[in-house]
C-alpha positions, 0 to 999 in steps of 0.5 A, spaced: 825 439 560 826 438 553 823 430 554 817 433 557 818 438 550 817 431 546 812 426 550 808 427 557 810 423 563 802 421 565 795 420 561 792 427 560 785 424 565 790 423 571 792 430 570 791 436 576 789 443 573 797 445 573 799 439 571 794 441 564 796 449 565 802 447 564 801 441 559 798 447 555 804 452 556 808 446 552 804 445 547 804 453 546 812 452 546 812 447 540 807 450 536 812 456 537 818 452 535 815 450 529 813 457 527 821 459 529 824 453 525 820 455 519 821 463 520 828 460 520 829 456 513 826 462 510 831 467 512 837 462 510 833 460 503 832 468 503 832 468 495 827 462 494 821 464 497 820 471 495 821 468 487 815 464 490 812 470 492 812 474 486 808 468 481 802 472 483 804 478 479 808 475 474 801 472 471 797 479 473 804 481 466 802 475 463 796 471 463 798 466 459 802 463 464 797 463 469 794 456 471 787 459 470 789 463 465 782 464 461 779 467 468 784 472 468 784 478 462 789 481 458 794 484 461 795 493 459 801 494 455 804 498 461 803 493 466 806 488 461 813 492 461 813 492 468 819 491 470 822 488 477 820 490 485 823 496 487 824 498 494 827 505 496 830 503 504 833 498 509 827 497 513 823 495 507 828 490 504 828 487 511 820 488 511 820 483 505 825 478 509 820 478 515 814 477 510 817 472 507 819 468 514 812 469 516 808 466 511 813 459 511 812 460 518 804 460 519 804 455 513 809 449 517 805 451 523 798 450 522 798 443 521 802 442 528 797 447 531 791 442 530 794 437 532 796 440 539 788 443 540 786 435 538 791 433 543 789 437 548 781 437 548 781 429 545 780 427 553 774 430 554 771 427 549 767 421 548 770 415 543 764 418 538 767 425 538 774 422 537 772 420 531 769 425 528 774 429 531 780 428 525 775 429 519 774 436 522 781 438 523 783 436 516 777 439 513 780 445 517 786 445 514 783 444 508 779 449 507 785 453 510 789 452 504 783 453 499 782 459 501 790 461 501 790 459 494 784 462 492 787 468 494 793 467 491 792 464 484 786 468 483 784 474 487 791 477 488 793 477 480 786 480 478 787 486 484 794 488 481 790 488 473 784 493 476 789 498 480 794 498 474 788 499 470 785 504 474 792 507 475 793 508 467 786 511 467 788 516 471 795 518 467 799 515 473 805 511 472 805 506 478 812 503 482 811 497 485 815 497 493 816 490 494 815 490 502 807 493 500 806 487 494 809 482 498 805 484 505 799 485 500 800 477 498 801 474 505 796 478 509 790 476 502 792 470 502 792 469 510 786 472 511 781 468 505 784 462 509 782 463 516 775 466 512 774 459 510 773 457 517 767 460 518 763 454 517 767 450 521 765 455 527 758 455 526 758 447 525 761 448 532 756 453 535 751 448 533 754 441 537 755 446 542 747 447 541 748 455 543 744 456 536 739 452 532 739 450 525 732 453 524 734 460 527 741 460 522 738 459 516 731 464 517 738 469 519 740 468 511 739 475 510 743 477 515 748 472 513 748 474 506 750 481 508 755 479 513 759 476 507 759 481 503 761 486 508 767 481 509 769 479 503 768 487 501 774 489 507 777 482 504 778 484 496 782 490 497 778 492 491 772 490 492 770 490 484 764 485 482 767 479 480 771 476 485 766 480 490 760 476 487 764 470 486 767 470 493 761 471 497 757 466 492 763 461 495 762 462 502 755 463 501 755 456 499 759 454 505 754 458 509 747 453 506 752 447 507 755 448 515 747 449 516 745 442 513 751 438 516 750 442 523 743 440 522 744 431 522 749 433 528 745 436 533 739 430 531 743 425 532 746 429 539 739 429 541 737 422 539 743 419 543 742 423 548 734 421 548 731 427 547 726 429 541 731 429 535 729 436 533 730 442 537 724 447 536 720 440 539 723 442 546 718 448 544 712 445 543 712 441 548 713 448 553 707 451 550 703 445 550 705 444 559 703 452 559 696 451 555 695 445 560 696 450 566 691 455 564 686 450 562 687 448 570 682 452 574 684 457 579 682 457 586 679 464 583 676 460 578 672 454 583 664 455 584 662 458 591 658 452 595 651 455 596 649 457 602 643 454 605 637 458 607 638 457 614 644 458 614 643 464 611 638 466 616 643 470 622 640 471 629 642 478 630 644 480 636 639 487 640 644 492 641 646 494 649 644 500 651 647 504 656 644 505 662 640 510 664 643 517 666 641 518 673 635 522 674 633 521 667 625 518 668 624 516 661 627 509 664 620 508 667 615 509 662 
């Protein structure tokens, strides 16, 4: 059990379908196990990694310390004297351990979660696609990682300065729990990654040919409003700037997926033999249409004329019934 945990007994293209059921359910197991040694090493260095996990409202106090520092405004005097994470039960400093665990698990793990899904879909694919094939999963977790750090850097520090401004305004003195804070910094920073995925998706839609580059990029509209309305779910505030910044970033991705998904699908096409682009498949179909119509019908075919002579029939004379007997009209 635990050599087949390590390596494969056999190449993947000499596999039956359990063999690839069960290949698959390995590969779950690991990804598993990576996820649990991190949760792990979170628990035993349980004073390190909420340390790291306060950083965001550390520069929301102090601006000065940020690394982008001149994004950030100054910080209220309230907010400035705040004073440590509070929590008022047992399940909210266990909270506070299991989000801390969590975190440092998705991060040891995502790595090895790519690698498995390149290792299992690799042999169903051509040498070409191979090749193009890690770029991809690196460029995922890239995007990945920008995106956690967008939110960690940036959007959670800015959020902390705009509630406790509201919350001044308001006459309210804020106590911050520290299970809320810490779950609000791992689910934003969580969210904002996977967020950054989604030109990856639409690259994949598109070599998968299930949408046309040209149909994406007439739908902008819709995938102008789209974004908003996630990066507006996403930002818990949703105030101007990080959401018009945030949209504008993933609107760009949006443009970018939409070329790179473009030289893609032509060069499918073109390996493939077919026309490199696919509106092509469509001008062809309506010219095949227009030929059959331009076909005459048998409707349509002009009638042979008739000859005159043959036009002329002989009409039979019509039989008349016999005579009733006794009837003297049939002398006459």
């Amino acid at each position: 059990m635990l050599a087949s945990l390590i390596r494969r007994n056999k190449p993947r293209s000499e596999m039956s379908f359990l063999e690839h059921l069960d290949d698959l359910r390995i590969s779950l197991i690991r990804v598993m196990a990576v996820f649990a040694v991190g949760m792990l090493g979170a628990l035993i260095f349980y004073d390190k990694v909420p340390a790291f996990l306060s950083m965001p409202l550390e520069w929301a106090k102090h601006p000065e310390t940020s690394p982008i520092h001149m994004v950030l405004g100054a910080a209220e005097p309230g907010l400035a004297a705040l004073g440590e994470l509070k929590e008022f039960t047992f399940i909210g400093v266990w909270s506070v351990l299991m989000y801390a665990a969590f975190g440092v698990g998705i991060a040891l793990a995502s790595p090895v979660f790519l690698y498995e899904v390149v290792r299992f879909v690799g042999p169903a694919l051509s040498v070409r696609e191979k090749r193009g094939l890690i770029p991809f999963c690196v460029a995922a977790l890239i995007l990945f990682l920008a995106g956690a750090a967008l939110a960690f850097i940036w959007l959670t520090p800015m959020s902390v300065q705009i509630w406790h401004h509201f919350a001044t305004g308001l006459k309210m003195e804020v106590i911050w729990q520290a299970s809320d804070y810490y779950g609000f910094v791992i689910m934003m920073s969580l969210l904002t990654g996977l967020t950054f995925q989604f030109p990856l998706a639409l690259i994949i839609l598109m070599w998968l040919e299930l949408v046309r580059p040209s149909t994406l990029l007439r739908s902008w509209r819709g995938m102008l409003f789209g974004i908003l309305i996630v990066v507006a779910v996403i930002t818990p505030i949703g105030e101007p700037i990080s959401l018009g910044v945030l949209t504008g970033i993933l609107f760009g991705f949006y443009l970018i997926a939409v070329s790179i998904g473009s030289v893609i699908v032509r060069r499918k096409r073109v390996a493939r033999g077919d026309k490199p682009n696919p509106e092509d498949d469509d001008i062809d179909d309506d010219d095949d249409q227009d030929d059959d119509d331009d076909r005459p019908s048998r409707y349509d075919r002009p009638s042979t004329p008739i000859s005159p002579a043959a036009s002329t029939v002989t009409a039979k004379p019509k039989s008349t019934p016999p005579p009733a007997e006794g009837d003297l009209s049939s002398l006459d």
